[in-house]
C-alpha positions in Angstrom: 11.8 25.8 6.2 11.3 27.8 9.0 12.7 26.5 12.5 10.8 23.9 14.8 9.1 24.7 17.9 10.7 22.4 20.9 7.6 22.6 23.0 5.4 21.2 19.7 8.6 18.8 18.8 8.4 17.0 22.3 4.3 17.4 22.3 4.3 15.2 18.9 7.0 12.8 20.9 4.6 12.3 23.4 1.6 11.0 21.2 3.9 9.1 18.8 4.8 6.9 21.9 1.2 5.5 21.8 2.0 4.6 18.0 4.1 1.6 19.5 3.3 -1.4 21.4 1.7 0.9 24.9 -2.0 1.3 24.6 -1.6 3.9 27.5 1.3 5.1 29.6 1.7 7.0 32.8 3.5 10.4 32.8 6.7 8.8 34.6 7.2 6.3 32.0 6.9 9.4 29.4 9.6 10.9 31.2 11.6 8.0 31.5 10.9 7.0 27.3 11.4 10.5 26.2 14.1 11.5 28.8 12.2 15.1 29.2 12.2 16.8 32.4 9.3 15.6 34.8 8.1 19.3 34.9 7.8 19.7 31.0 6.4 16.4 30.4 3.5 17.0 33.0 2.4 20.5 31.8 2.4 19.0 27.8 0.1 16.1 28.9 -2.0 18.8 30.9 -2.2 20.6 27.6 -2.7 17.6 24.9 -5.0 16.0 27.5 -7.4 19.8 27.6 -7.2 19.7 24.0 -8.4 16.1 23.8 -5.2 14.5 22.0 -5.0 12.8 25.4 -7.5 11.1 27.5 -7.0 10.0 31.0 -7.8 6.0 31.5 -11.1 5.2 33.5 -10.2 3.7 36.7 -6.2 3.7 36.5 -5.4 6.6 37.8 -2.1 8.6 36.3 -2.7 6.7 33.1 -3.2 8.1 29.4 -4.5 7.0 25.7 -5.1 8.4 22.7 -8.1 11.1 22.8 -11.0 11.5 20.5 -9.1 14.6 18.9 -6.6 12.1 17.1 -9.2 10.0 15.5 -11.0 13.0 14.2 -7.7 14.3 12.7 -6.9 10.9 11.4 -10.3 9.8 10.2 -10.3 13.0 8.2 -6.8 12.3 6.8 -8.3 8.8 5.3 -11.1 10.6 4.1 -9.3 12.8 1.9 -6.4 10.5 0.1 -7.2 9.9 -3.1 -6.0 6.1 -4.7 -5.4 7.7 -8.3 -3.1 10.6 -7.1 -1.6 9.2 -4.2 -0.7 6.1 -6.9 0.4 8.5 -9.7 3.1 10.1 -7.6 4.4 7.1 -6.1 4.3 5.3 -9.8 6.5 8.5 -10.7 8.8 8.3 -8.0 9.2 4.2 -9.1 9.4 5.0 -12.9 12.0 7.2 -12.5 14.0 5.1 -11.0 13.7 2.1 -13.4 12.3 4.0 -16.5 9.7 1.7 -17.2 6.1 2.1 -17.2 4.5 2.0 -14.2 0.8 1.4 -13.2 -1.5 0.8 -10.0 -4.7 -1.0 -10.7 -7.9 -1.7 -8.6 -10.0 -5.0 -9.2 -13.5 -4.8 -10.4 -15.4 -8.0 -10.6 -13.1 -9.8 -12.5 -11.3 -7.2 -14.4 -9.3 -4.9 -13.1 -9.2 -0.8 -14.0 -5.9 0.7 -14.6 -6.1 4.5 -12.0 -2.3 5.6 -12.5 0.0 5.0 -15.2 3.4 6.8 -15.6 5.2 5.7 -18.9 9.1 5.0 -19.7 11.1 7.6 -21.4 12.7 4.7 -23.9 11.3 4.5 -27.5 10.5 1.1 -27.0 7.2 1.1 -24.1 3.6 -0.1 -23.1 0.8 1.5 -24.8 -1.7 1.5 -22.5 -3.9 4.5 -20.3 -5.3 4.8 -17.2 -8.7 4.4 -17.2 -8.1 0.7 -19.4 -9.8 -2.4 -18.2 -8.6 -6.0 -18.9 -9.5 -9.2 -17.8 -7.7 -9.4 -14.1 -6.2 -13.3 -14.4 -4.2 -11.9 -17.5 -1.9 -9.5 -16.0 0.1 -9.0 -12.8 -1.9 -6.8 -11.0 -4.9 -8.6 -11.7 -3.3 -11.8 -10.3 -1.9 -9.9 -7.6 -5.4 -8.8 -6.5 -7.2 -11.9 -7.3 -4.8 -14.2 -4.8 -5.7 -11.6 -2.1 -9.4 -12.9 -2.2 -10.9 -15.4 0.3 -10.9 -18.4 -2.2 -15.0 -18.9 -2.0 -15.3 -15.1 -3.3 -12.3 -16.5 -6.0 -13.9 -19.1 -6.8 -17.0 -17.5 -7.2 -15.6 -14.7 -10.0 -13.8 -17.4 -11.6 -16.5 -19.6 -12.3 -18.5 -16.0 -13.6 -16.3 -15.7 -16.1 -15.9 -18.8 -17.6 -14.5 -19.3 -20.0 -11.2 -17.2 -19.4 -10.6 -14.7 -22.0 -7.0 -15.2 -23.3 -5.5 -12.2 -24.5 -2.3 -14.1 -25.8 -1.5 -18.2 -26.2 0.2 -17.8 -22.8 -2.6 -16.5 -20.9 -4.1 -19.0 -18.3 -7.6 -20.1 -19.3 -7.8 -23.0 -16.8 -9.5 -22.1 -13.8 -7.7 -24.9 -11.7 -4.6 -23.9 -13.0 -5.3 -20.5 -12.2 -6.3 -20.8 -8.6 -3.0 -22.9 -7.9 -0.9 -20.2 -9.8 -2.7 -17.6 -7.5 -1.6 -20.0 -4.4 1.8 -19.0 -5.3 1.3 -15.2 -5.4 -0.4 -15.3 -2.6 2.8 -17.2 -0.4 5.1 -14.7 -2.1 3.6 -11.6 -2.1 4.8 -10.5 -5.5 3.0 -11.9 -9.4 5.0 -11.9 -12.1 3.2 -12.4 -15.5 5.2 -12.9 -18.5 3.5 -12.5 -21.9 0.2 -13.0 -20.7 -1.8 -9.6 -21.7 1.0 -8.3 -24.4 3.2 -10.6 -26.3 5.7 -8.1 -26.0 5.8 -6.9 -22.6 6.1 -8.7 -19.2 5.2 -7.2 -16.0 5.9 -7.3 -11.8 3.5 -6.2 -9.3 2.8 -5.7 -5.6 0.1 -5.5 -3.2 -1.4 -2.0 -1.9 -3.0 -2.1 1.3 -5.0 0.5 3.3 -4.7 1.4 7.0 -6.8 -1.4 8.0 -4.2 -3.7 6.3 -6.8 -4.8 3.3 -5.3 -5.1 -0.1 -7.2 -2.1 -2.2 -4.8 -2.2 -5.2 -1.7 -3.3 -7.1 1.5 -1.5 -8.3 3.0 -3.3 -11.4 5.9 -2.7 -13.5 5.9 -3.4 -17.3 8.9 -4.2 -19.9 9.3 -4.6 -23.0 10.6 -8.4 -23.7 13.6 -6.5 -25.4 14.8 -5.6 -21.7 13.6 -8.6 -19.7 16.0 -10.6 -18.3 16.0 -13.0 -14.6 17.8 -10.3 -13.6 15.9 -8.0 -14.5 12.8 -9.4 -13.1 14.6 -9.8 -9.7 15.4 -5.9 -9.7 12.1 -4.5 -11.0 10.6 -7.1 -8.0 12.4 -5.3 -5.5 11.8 -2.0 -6.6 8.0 -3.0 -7.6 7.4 -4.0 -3.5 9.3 -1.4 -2.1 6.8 1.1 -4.5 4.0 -0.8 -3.3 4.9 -0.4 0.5 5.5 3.3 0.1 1.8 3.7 -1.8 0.7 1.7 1.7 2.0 3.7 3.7 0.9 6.8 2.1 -3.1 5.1 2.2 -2.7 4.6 6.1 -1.0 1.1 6.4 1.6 0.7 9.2 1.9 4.9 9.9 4.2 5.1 12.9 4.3 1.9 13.8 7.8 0.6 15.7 
């Protein structure tokens, strides 16, 4: 790595102060924040606010916000990530840790469509493939996704695809039953589902959220009943949000923010 600039160092201070709570800020309160000199901290405004990074306030004279430049930059950056990649290094990153299989999952209609899956090294694992559909209100990424609807646009799918499909005898085919389990996962944050798709294999998941804060996908973790315990399930649901906030942050969600 070569060595940092200190004039580009303090110029990416600057704007990152306008990733907190100040909308705009004055060049004495940059000094004061960053602790620069006065001197440096005017020419590097006079410079990020030629290049557009910086805009002067209308009618507050002194004052500065984010310029035009830095949506362009970041608008480009959103255009360009990509779900499935994005998802299979982060499920990598997770699956190494717990060496379990690993998937993120988007809802479509009222299945949802497996668009990363990293497997477990152990001899014992989830067959399944990215690119797989299943019926959402079956697994734990489907669940996960489905309590993140408004409940007129849930109740609407639900009532589509009645009757539920049950992939095994544990699977919930009630739809009232289902839309009070979803009331749950939607309070905690986190859906477990235990033998619902697979006899065999339970599963954890997490919601993904863009950087408009909207929930675009799920990361889930699956096991093989052989290794599920309570303890188990509590470490896989730690590891299966903390997965799912990275993935967030890596779409946009809560970059920079203090």
């Amino acid at each position: 790595m070569g060595r940092l600039v200190p004039a580009v160092t303090r110029a990416m201070d600057i704007l990152e102060l306008f990733l907190g709570p100040d909308d705009t800020l004055s060049a004495p309160e940059i000094t004061r924040k960053l602790g620069l000199p006065r001197t440096t901290v005017h020419e590097l405004v006079a410079t990020l606010t030629a290049r557009r990074y910086l805009d002067p306030v209308p009618g507050q004279t002194g004052r500065y916000r984010l310029g035009v430049r830095t949506y362009q930059l970041g608008s480009t950056y959103g255009e360009r990530l990509d779900l499935a990649a994005e998802g299979r290094d982060v499920a990598r990153k997770v699956a190494e840790t717990c060496d379990e299989t690993v998937h993120v999952a988007i809802l479509e209609g009222t299945d949802v469509i497996y668009v990363a899956k990293v497997d477990s090294t152990h001899a014992v694992r989830m067959v399944s493939a990215a690119g797989r559909r299943l019926p959402a209100h079956c697994t734990a990424v489907g669940k996960m996704l489905l309590a993140t609807l408004p409940e007129t646009d849930l109740r609407a799918r639900i009532e589509s695809a009645e009757p539920l499909a049950a992939l095994t005898d544990r699977s919930i085919t009630d739809p009232d039953a289902l839309i009070a389990h979803l009331a749950g996962i939607r309070e905690q944050q986190i859906a477990v589902e235990e033998r619902e798709s697979n006899p065999h294999v339970s599963c954890v998941a997490a919601p993904v959220r863009n950087s408009a804060g909207q929930v675009v996908a799920a990361l889930s973790i699956s096991v093989p009943m052989i290794r599920w315990s309570d303890e188990r399930q509590d470490e896989l649901t730690e590891l299966a949000a903390k997965g799912a906030q990275e993935l967030s942050e890596r779409l946009g969600f809560g970059r920079g923010r203090r």
